[in-house]
N, C-alpha and C positions, 0 to 999 in steps of 0.2 A: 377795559370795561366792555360787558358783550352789549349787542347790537341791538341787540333783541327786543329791549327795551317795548320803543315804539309798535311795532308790529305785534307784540303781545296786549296791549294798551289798545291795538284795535279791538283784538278779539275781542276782549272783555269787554269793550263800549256797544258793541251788538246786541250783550246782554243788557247794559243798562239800560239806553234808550235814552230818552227825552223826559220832558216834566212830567213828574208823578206826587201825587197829596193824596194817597189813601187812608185813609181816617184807622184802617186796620194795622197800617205797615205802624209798627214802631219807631221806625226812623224817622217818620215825619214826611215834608219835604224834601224834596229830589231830585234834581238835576244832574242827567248821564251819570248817577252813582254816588252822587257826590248827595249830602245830608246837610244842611242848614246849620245842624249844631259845627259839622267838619268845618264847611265851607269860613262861618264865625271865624272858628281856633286858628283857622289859615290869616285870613283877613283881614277880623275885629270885629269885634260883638254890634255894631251899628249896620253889620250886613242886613238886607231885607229877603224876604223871598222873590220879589222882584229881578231884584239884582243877583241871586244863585240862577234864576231864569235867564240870565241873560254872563256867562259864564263865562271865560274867555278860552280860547284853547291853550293860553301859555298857563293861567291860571290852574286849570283843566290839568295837565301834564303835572305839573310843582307837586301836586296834590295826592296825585295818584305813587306819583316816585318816591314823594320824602314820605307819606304816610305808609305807604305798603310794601311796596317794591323792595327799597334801600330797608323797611325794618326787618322783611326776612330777607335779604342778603340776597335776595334773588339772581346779583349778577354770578352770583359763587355756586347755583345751583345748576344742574345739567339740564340740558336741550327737554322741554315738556315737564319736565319736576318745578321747572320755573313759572309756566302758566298755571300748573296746578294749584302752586301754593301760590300764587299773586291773587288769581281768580277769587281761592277761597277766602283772600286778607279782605278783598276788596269787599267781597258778598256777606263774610262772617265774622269779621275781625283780624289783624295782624295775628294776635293773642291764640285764638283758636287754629288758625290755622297755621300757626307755628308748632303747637301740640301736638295736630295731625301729622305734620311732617314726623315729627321727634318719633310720634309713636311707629310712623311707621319703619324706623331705623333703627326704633330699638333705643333713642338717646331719651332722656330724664325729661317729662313732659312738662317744663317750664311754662311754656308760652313766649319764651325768647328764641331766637336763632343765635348761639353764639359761638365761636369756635369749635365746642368740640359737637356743637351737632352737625355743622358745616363736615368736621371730622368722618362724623358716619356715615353722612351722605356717601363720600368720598369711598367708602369703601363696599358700598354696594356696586352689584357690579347688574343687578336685573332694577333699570329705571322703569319696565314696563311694570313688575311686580310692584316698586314701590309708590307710582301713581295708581294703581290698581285700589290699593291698600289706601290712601290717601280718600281716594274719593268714596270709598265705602266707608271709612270712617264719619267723611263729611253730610255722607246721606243718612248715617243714623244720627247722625246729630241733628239734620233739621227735621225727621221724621219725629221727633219728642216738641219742638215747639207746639206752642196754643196757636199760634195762626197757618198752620200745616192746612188747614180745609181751605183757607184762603189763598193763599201761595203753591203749596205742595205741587201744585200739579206743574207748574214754571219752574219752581227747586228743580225737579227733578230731572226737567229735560237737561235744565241749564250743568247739570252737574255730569250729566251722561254727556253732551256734546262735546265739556271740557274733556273729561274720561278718551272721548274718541280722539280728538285733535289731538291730546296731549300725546296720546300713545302713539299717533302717527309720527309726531315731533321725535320719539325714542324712538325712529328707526323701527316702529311694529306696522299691525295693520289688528284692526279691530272687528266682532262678526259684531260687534252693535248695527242697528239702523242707518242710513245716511241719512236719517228725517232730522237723527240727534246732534249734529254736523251744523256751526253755526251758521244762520244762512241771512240777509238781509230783503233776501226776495219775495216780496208782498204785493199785494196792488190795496190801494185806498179806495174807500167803496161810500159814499154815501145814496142819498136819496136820490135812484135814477139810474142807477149802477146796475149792473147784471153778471152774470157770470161765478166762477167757481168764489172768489174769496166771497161773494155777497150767501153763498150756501154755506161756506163756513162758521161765517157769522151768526149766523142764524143759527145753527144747528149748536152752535157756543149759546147761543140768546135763547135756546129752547124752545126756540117758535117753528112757526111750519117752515118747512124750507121749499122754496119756489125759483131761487136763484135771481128772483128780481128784489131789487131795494124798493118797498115802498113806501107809505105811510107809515101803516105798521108796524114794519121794521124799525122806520126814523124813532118813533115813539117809545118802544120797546128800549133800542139802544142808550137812547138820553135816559132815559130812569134808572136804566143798570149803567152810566157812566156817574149820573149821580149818585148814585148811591158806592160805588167803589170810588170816589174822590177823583176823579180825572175830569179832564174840559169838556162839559156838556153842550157840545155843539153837532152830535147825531151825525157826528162821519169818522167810519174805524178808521184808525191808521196802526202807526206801531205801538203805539203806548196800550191802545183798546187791546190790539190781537195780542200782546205782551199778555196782557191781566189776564184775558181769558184763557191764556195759557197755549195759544196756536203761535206764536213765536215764543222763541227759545228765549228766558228771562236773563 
């Protein structure tokens, strides 16, 4: 069994983050990734949102493995084809991002991974080509969503970042950006703060940009926090910079 597992399972939780209840996201509810309806199927339908908040890491792990990981075979996948298509289970479905792979091997687009598309894989011999192919499949597929104005702009990076990492994973190197490179590095800003993320924000918030947090800001923030369904307590962290689309989704 590869190793890989874990340190794959990080990346992708960079994308997810922390608690999310966007009144837009269709999923609902959301904890690092994980969906209220999932979290239920896992657990038992008397789960609360509460308790998705409060999530455990072995919980966490079970979840991500038996739902995504083990349904596209990903330990039977080569080095970066296996982040590509976990990333995409996790973000768009097992289902779809089983098809991507298939399509991009040329195998019969089920929506399963089963032997003989494990087959194809295997006989490709350019993995950089076929995550190429992958993730351009994946971004016209959420380029057609209805909440593309809402999300679109975090889709995007999130799915170029994968693109880059994965292809560094194949032994390549990519002329993409290093901005699209998963990164965790942020500073939390609220009322009082100064500096480069407080200008970000703001220039995300459409307000004047001064580089200082102040009133204005706080005020500004809390109404665009409430109204995108996130904790209206008027201090960015990652879930805020997440939505606005300055970290990588």
């Amino acid at each position: 069994m590869k190793k890989s597992f874990k340190n794959i399972l990080k990346l992708v939780l960079v994308y997810e983050g922390g608690w999310a209840d966007h009144p837009k996201d269709p999923g609902g509810a959301t904890m690092k990734g994980v969906t209220l309806a999932v979290y239920r199927r896992h657990y038992g339908d008397n789960k609360s949102k509460d308790d998705l908040r409060n999530i455990t890491d072995a919980e966490l792990e079970k979840i991500y493995r038996s739902g995504y990981w083990d349904k596209c075979r990903c330990d039977e996948l080569p080095a970066g084809v296996d982040y590509v298509v976990f990333d995409a289970a996790v973000n768009s479905g097992p289902g779809r991002s089983a098809k991507w792979l298939q399509g991009a091997v040329g195998a019969k687009q089920d929506g399963g991974v089963g032997p003989k598309t494990i087959a194809r894989v295997k006989e490709q011999v350019d993995t950089i080509q076929m995550t190429n192919n992958m993730c351009d499949r994946r971004l016209n597929f959420l380029k057609s969503l209805s909440t593309r104005d809402t999300f679109g702009k975090g889709w995007g990076r999130r799915v170029e970042g994968v693109r880059v990492a994965a292809i560094a994973m194949c032994g390549g190197s990519s002329p993409a950006s290093e901005s699209h490179a998963p990164s965790v590095d942020f500073k939390t800003v609220k009322k009082g703060s100064k500096g480069v993320w407080v200008r970000k924000l703001q220039e995300a918030l459409g307000i004047q940009v001064g580089g200082w947090f102040g009133r204005d800001t706080e005020t500004v923030l809390k109404a665009w926090q409430q109204d995108n369904g996130l904790e209206v307590d008027g201090i960015a962290g990652r879930n805020t910079y997440r939505a606005l689309g300055l970290l990588l989704y």
